[in-house]
PQR file of N, CA, C, O and H, with PARSE charges and radii, in Angstrom:
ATOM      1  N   UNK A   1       0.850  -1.196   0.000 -0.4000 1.5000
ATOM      2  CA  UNK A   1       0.000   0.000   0.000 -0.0000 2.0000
ATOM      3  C   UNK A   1       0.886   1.246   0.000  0.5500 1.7000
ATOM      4  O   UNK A   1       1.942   1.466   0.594 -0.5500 1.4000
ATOM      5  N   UNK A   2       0.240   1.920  -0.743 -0.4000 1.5000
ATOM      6  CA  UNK A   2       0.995   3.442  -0.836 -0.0000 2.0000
ATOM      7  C   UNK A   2       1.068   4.398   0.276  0.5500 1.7000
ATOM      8  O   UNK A   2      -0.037   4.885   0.512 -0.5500 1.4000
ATOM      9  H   UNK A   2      -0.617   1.742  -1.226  0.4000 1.0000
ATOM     10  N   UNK A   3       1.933   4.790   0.973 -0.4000 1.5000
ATOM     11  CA  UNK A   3       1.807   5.960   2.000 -0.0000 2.0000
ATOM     12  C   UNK A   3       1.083   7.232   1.227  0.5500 1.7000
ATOM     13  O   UNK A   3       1.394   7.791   0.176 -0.5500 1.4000
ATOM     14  H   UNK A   3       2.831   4.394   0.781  0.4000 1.0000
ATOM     15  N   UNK A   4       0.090   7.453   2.075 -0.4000 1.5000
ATOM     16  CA  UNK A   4      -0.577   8.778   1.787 -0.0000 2.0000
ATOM     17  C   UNK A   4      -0.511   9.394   2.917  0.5500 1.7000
ATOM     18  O   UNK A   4      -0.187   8.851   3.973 -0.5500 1.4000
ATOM     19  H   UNK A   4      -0.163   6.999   2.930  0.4000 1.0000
ATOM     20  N   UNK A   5      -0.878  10.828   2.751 -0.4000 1.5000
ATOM     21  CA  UNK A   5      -0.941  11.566   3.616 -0.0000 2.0000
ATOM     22  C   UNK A   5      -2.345  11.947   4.438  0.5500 1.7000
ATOM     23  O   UNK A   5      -2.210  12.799   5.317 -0.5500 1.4000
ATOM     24  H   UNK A   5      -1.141  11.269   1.893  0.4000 1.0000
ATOM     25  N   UNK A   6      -3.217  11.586   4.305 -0.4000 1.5000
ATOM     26  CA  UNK A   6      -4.241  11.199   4.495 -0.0000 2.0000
ATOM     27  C   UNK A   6      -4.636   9.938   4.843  0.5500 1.7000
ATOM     28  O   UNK A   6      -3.976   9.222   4.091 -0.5500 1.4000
ATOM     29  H   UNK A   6      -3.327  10.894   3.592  0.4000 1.0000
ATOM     30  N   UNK A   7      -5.466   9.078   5.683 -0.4000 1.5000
ATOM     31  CA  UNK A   7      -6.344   7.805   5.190 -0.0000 2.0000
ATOM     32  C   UNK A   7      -7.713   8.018   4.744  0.5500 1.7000
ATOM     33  O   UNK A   7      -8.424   8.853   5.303 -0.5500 1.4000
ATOM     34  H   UNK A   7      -6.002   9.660   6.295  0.4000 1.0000
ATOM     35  N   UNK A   8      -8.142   7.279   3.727 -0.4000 1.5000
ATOM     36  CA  UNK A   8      -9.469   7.139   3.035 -0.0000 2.0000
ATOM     37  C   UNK A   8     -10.430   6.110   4.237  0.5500 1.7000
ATOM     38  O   UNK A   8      -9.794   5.102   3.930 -0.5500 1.4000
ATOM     39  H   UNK A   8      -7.565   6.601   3.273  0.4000 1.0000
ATOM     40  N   UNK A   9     -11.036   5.786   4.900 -0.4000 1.5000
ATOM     41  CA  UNK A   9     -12.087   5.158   5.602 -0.0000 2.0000
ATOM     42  C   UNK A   9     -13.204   4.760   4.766  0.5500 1.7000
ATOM     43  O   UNK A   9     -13.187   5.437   3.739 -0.5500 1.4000
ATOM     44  H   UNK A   9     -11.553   6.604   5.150  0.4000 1.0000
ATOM     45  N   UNK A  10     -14.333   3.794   4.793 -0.4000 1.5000
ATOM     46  CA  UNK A  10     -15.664   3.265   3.920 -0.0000 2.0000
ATOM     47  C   UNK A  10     -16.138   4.397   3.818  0.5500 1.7000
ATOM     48  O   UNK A  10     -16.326   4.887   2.705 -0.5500 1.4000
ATOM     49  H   UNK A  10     -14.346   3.244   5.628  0.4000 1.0000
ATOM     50  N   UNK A  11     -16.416   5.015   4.886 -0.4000 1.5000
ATOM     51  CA  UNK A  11     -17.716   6.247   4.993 -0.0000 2.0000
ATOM     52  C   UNK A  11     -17.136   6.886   4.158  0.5500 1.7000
ATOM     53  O   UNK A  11     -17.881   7.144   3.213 -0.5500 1.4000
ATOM     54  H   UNK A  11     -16.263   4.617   5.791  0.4000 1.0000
ATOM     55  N   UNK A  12     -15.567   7.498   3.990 -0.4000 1.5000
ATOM     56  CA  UNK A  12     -15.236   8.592   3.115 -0.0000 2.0000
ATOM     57  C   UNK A  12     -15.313   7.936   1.613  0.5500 1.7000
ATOM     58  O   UNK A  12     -15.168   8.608   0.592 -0.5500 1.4000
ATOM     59  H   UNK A  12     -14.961   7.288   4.758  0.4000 1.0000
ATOM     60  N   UNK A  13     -15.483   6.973   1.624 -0.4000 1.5000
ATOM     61  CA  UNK A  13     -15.641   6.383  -0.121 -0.0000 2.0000
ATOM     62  C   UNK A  13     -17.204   6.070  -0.526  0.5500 1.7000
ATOM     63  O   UNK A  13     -17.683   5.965  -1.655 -0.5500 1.4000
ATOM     64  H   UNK A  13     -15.601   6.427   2.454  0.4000 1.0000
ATOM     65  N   UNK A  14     -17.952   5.936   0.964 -0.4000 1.5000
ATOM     66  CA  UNK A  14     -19.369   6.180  -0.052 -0.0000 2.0000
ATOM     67  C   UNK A  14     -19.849   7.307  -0.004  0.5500 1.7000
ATOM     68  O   UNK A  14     -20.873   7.463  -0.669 -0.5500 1.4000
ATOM     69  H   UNK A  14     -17.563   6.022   1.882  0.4000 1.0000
ATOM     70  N   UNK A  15     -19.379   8.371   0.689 -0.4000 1.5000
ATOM     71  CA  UNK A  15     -19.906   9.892   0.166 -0.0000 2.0000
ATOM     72  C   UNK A  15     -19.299  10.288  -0.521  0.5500 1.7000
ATOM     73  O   UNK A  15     -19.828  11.370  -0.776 -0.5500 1.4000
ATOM     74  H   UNK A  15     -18.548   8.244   1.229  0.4000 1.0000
ATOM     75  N   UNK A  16     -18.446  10.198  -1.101 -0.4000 1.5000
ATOM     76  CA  UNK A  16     -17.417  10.508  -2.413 -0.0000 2.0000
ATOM     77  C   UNK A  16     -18.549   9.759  -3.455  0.5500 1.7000
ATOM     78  O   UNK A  16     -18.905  10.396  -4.446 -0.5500 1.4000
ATOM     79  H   UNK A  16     -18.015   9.319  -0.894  0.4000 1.0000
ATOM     80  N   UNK A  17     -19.019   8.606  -3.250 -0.4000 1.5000
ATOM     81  CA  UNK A  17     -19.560   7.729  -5.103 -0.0000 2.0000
ATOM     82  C   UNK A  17     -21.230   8.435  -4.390  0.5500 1.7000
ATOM     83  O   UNK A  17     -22.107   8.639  -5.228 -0.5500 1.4000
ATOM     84  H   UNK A  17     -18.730   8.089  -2.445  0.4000 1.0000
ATOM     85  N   UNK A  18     -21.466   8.669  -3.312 -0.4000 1.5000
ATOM     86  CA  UNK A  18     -22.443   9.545  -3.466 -0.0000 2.0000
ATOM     87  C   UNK A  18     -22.733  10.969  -3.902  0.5500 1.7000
ATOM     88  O   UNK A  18     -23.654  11.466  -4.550 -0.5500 1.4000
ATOM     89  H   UNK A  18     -20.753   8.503  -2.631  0.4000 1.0000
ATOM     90  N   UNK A  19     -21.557  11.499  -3.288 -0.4000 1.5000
ATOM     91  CA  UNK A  19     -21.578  13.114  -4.235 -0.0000 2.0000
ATOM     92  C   UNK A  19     -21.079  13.228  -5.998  0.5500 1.7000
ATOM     93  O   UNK A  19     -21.165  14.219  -6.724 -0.5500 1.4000
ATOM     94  H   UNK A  19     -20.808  11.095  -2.761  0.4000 1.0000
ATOM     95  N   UNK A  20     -20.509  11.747  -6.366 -0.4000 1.5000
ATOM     96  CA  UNK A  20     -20.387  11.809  -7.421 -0.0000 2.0000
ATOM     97  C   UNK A  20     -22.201  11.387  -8.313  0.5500 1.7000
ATOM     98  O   UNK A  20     -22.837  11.914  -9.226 -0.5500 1.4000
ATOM     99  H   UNK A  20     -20.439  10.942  -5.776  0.4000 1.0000
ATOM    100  N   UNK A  21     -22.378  10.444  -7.597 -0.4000 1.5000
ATOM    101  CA  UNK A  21     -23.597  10.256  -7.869 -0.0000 2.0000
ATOM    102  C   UNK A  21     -24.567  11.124  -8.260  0.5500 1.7000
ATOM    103  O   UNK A  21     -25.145  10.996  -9.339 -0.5500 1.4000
ATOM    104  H   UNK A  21     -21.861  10.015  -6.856  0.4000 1.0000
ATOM    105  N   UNK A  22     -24.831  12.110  -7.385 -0.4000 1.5000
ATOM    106  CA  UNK A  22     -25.128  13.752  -7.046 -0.0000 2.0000
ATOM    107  C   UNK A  22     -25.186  14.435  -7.660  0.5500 1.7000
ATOM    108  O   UNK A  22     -26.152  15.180  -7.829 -0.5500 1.4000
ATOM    109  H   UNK A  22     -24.361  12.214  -6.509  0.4000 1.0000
ATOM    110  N   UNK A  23     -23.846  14.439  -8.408 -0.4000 1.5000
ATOM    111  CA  UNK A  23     -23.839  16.050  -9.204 -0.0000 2.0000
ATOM    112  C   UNK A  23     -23.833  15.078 -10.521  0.5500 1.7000
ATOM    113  O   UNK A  23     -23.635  15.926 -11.391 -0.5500 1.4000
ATOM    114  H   UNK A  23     -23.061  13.834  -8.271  0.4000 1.0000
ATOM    115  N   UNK A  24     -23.904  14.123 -11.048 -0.4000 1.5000
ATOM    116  CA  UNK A  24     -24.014  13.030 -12.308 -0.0000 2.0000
ATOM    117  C   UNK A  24     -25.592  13.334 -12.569  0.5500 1.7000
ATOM    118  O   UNK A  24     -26.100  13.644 -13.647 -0.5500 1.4000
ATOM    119  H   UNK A  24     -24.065  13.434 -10.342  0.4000 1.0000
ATOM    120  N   UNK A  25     -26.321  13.148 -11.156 -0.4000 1.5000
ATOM    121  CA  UNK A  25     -27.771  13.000 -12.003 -0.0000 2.0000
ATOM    122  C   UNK A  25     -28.557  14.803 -11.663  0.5500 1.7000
ATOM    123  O   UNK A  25     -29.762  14.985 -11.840 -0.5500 1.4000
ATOM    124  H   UNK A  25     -25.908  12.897 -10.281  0.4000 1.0000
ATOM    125  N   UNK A  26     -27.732  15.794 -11.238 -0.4000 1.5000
ATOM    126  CA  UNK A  26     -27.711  17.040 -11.281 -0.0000 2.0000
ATOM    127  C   UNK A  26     -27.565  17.014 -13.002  0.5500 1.7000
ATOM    128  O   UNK A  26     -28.447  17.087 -13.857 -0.5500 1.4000
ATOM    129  H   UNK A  26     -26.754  15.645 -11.094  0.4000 1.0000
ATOM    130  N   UNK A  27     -25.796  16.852 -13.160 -0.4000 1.5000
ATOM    131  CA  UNK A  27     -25.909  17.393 -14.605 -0.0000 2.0000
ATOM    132  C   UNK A  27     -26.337  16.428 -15.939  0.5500 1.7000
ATOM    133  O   UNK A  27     -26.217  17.046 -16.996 -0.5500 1.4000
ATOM    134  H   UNK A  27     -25.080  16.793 -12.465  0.4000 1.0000
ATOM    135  N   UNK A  28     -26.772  15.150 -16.073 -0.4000 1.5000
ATOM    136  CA  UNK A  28     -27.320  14.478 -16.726 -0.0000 2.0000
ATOM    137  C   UNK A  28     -28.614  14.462 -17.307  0.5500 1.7000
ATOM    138  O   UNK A  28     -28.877  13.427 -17.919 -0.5500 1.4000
ATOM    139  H   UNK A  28     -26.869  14.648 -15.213  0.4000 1.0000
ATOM    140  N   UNK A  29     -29.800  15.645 -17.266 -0.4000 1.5000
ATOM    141  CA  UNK A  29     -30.849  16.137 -18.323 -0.0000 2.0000
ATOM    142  C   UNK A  29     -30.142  16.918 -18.852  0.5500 1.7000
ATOM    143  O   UNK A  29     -30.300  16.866 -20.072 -0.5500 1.4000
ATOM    144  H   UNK A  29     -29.587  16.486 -16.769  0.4000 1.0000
ATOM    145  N   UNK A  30     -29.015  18.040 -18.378 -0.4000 1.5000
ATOM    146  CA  UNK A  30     -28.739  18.989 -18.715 -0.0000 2.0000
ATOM    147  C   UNK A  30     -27.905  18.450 -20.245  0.5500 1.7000
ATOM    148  O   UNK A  30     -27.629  19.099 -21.254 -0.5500 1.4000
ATOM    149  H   UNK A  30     -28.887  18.082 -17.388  0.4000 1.0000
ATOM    150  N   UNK A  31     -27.714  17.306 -19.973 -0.4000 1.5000
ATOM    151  CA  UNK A  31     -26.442  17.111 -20.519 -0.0000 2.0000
ATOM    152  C   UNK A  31     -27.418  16.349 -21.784  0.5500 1.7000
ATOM    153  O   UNK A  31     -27.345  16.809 -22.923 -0.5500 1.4000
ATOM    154  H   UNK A  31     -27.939  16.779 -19.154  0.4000 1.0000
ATOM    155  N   UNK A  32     -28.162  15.373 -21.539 -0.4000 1.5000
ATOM    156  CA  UNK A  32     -29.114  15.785 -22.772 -0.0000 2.0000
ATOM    157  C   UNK A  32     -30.165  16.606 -23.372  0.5500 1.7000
ATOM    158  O   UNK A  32     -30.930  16.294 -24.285 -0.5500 1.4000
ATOM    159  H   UNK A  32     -28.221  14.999 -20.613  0.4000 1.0000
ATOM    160  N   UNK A  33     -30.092  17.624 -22.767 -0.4000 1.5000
ATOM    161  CA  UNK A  33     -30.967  18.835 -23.101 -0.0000 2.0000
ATOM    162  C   UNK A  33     -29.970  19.051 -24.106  0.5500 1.7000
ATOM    163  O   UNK A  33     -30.155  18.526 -25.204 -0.5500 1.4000
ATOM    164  H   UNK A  33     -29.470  17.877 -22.026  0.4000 1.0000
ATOM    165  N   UNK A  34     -28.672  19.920 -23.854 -0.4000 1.5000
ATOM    166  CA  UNK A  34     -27.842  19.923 -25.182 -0.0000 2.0000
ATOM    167  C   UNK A  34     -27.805  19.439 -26.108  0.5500 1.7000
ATOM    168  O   UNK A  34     -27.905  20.127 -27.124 -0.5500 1.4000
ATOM    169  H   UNK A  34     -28.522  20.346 -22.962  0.4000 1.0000
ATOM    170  N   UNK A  35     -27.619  17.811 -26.217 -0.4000 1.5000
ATOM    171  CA  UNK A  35     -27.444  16.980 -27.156 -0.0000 2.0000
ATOM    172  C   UNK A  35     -28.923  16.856 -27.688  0.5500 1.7000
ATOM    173  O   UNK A  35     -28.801  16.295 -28.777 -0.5500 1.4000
ATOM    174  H   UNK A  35     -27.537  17.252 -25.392  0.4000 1.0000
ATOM    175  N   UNK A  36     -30.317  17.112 -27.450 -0.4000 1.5000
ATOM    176  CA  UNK A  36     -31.022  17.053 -27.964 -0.0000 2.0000
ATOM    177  C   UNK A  36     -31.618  18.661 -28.848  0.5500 1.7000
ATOM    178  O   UNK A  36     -32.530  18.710 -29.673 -0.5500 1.4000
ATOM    179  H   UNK A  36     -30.416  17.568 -26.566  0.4000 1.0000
ATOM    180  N   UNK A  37     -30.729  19.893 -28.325 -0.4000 1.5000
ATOM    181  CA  UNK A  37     -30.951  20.756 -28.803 -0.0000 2.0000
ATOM    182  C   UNK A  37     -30.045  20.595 -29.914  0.5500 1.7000
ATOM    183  O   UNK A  37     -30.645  20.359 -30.963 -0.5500 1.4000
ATOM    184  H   UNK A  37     -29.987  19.853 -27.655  0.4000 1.0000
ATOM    185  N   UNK A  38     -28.845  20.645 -30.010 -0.4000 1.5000
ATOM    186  CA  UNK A  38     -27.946  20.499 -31.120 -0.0000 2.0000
ATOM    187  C   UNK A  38     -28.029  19.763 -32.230  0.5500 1.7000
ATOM    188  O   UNK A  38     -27.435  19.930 -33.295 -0.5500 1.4000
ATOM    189  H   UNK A  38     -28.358  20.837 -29.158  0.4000 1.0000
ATOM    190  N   UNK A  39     -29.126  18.590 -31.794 -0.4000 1.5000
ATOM    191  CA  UNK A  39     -29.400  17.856 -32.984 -0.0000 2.0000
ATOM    192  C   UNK A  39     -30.350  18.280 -33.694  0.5500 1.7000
ATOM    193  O   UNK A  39     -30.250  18.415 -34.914 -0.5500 1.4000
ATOM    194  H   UNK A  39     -29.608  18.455 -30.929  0.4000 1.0000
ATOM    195  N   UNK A  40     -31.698  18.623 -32.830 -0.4000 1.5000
ATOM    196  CA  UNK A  40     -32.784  19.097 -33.141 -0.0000 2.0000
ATOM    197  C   UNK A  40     -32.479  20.580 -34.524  0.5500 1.7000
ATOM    198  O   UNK A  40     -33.159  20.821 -35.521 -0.5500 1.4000
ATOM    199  H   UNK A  40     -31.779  18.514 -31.840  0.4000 1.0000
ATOM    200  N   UNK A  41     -31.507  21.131 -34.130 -0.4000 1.5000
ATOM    201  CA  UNK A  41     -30.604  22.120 -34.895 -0.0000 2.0000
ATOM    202  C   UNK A  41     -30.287  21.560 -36.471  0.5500 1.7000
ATOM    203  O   UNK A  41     -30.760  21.847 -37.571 -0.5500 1.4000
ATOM    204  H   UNK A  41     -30.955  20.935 -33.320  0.4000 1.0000
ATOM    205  N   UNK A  42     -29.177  20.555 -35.980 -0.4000 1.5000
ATOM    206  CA  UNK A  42     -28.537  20.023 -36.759 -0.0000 2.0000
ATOM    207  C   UNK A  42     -29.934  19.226 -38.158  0.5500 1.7000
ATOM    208  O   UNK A  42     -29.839  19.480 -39.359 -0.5500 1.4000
ATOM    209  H   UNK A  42     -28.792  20.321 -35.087  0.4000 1.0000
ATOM    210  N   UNK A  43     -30.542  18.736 -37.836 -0.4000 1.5000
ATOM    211  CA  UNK A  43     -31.354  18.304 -38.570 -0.0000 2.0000
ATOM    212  C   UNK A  43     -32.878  19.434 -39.143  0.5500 1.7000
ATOM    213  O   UNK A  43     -33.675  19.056 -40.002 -0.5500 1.4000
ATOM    214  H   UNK A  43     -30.619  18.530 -36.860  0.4000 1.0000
ATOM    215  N   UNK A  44     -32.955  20.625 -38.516 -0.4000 1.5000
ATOM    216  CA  UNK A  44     -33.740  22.189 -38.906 -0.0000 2.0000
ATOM    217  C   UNK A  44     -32.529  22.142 -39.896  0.5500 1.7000
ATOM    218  O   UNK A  44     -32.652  21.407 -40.876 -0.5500 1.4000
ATOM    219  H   UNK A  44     -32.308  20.931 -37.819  0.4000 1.0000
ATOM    220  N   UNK A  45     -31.367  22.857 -39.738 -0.4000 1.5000
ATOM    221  CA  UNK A  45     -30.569  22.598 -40.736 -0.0000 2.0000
ATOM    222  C   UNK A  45     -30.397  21.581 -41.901  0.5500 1.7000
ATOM    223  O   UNK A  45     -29.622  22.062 -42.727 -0.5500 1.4000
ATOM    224  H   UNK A  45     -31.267  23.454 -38.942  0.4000 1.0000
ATOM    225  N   UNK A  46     -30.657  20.860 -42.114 -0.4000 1.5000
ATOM    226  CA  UNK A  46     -30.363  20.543 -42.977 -0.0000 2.0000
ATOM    227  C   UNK A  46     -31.953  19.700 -43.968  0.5500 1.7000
ATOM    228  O   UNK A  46     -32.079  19.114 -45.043 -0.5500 1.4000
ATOM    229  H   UNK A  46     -31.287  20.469 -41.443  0.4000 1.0000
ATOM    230  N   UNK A  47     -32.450  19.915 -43.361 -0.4000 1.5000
ATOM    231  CA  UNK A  47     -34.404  20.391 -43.779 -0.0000 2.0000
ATOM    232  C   UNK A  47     -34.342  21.741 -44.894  0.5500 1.7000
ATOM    233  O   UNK A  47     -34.485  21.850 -46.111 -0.5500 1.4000
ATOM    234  H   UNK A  47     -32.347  20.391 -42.487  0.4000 1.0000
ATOM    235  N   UNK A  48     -34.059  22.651 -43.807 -0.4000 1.5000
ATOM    236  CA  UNK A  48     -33.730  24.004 -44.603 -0.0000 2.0000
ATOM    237  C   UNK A  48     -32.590  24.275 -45.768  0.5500 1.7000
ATOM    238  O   UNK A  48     -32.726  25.375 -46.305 -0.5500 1.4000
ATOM    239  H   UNK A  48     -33.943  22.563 -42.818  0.4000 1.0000
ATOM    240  N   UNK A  49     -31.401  23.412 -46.298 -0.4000 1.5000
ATOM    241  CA  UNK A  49     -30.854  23.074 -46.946 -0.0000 2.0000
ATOM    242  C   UNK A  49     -31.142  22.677 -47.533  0.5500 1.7000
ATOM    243  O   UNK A  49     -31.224  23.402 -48.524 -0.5500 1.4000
ATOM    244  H   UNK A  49     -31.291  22.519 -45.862  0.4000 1.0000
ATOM    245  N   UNK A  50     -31.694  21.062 -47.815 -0.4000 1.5000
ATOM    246  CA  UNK A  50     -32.591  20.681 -49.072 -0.0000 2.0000
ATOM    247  C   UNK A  50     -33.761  21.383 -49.582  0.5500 1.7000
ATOM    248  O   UNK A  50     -34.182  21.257 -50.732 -0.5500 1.4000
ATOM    249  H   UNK A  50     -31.627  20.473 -47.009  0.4000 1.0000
ATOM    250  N   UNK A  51     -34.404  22.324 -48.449 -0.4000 1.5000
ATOM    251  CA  UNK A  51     -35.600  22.460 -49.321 -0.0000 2.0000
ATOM    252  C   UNK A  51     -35.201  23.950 -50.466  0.5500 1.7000
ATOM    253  O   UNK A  51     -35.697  24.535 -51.430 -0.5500 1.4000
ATOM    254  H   UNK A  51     -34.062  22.427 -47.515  0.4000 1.0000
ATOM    255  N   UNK A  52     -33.882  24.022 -49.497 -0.4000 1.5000
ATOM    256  CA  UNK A  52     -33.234  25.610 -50.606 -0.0000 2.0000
ATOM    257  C   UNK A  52     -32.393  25.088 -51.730  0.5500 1.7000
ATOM    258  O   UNK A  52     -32.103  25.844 -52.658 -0.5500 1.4000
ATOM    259  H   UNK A  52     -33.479  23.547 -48.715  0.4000 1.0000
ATOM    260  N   UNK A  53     -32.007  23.918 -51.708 -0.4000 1.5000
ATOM    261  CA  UNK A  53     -31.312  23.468 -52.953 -0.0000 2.0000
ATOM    262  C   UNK A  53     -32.592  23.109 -54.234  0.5500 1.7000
ATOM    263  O   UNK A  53     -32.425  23.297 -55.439 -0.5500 1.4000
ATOM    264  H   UNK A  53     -32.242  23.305 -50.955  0.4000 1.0000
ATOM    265  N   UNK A  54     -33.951  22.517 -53.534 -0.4000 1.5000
ATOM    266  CA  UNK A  54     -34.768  22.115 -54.424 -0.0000 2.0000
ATOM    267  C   UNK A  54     -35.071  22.938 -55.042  0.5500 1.7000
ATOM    268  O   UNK A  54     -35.678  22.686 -56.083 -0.5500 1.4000
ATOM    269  H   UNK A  54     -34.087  22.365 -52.555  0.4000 1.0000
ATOM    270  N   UNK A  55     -34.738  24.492 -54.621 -0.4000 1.5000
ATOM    271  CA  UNK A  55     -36.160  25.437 -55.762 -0.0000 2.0000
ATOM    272  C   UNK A  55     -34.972  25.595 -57.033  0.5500 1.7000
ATOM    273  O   UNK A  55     -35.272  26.144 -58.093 -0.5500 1.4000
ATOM    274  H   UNK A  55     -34.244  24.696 -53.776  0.4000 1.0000
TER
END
């Protein structure tokens, strides 16, 4: 085992995968809110592209 300067204990490792937990399902709509705006974009775009190449 590695000398640290610190020790890690259980409790300090499940509030760590809990605050990771935490701020994961904090930023995880957010994170497909983006990806569903950008596409939603991406495909207005290119709607509006074909229908300007057709005339």
């Amino acid at each position: 085992m590695l000398p640290t300067i610190f020790t890690i204990t259980g409790e300090d490792i499940t509030a760590i995968i809990g605050y990771i937990g935490e701020v994961f399902t904090d930023v995880s709509p957010l994170f497909f809110v983006i990806i569903g705006i950008s596409l939603g974009l991406w495909i207005l775009g290119s709607i509006i592209r074909a229908v300007a190449h057709r005339k």
